[in-house]
N, C-alpha and C positions, 0 to 999 in steps of 0.2 A: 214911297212904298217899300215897303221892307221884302225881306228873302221870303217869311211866313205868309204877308199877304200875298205874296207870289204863288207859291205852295197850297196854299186851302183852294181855290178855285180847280186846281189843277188837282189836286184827290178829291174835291169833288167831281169831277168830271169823271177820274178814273174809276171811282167806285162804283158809279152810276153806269157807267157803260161796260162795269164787268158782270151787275145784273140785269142788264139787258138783253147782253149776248151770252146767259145763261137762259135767262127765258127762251130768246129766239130757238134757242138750239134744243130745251126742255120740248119745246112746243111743236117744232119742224119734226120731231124724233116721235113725241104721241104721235102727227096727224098720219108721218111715214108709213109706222104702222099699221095703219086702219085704209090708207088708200095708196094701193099701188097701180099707179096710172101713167099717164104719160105729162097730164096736167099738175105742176108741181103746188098742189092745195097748199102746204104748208108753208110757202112761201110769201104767195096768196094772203092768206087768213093773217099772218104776221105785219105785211103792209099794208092792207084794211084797216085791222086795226089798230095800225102805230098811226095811221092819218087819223084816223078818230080821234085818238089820244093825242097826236099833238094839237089838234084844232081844240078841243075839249081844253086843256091844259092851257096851253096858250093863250085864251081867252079869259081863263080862269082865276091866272097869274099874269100880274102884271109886269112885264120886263123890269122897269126903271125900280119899282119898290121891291121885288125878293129876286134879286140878283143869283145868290145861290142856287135857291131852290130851282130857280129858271136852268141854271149851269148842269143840275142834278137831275133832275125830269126829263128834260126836251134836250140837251147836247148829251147828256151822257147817257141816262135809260134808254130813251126812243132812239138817240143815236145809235147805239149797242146793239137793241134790239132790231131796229127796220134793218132791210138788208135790201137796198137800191143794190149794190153790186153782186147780189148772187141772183138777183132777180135778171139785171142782164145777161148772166153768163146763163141762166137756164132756159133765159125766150132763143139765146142764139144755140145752146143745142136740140131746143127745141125745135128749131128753125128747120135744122136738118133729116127731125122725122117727119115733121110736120108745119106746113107751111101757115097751114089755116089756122092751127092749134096755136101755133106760135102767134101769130098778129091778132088770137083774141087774147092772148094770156098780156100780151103785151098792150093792147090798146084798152082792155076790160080792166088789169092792174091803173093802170093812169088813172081810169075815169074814173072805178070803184073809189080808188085812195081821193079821189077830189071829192068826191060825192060823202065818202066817209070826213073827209075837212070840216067839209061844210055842215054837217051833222054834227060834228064834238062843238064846232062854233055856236050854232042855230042853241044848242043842249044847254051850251053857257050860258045863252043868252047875247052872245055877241054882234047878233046881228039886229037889236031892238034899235 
């Protein structure tokens, strides 16, 4: 393998998860706006539908044949965009106003993002 085939996988990824985590932040900043609560919606709506979209995608695309596009899509966009670590840090300050608040934000995240998986998959047709 050469320095370039080292290189192209790796801007693709970078490129991919620099629109991702423009989206997440385009999209957390709209929903901020419109809901000022204690339940962070926009965090919410971001890992919903990045589990849609990887199960969707994922199914869509087959690892072994479009390698890149897989690198592009699902490590670098959904990468970029889902935000697993600010999801933690907001159930644990959530935690602190609210106890209840916090173990649905956190246990309703999990199940919604499985339940939205299995949706983008079902969507593809992954599950025939």
């Amino acid at each position: 393998m050469t320095q370039l085939d080292n290189l192209i996988p790796l801007l693709i990824v970078f490129i991919g998860g620099g629109i991702g985590a423009v989206l997440r932040w385009s999209i957390s900043t709209a929903v901020l706006k419109k809901f000022h609560n204690i339940f962070p919606i926009g965090t919410f709506i971001i890992n919903i539908s990045g589990s849609f979209l990887i199960g969707l995608i994922a199914t869509l695309i087959l690892y072994d044949n479009y390698q890149l596009l897989n690198l592009f899509l699902i490590t670098g966009l959904l990468g970029g965009y889902t935000t697993f670590s600010t999801y933690e840090l907001e159930t644990a300050q959530i935690f602190k106003k609210s106890k209840c608040t916090a173990i649905i934000y956190w246990i309703g995240s999990v199940a919604v993002g499985i339940i939205a998986a299995c949706a983008g998959i079902l969507l593809a047709g992954g599950f025939a």
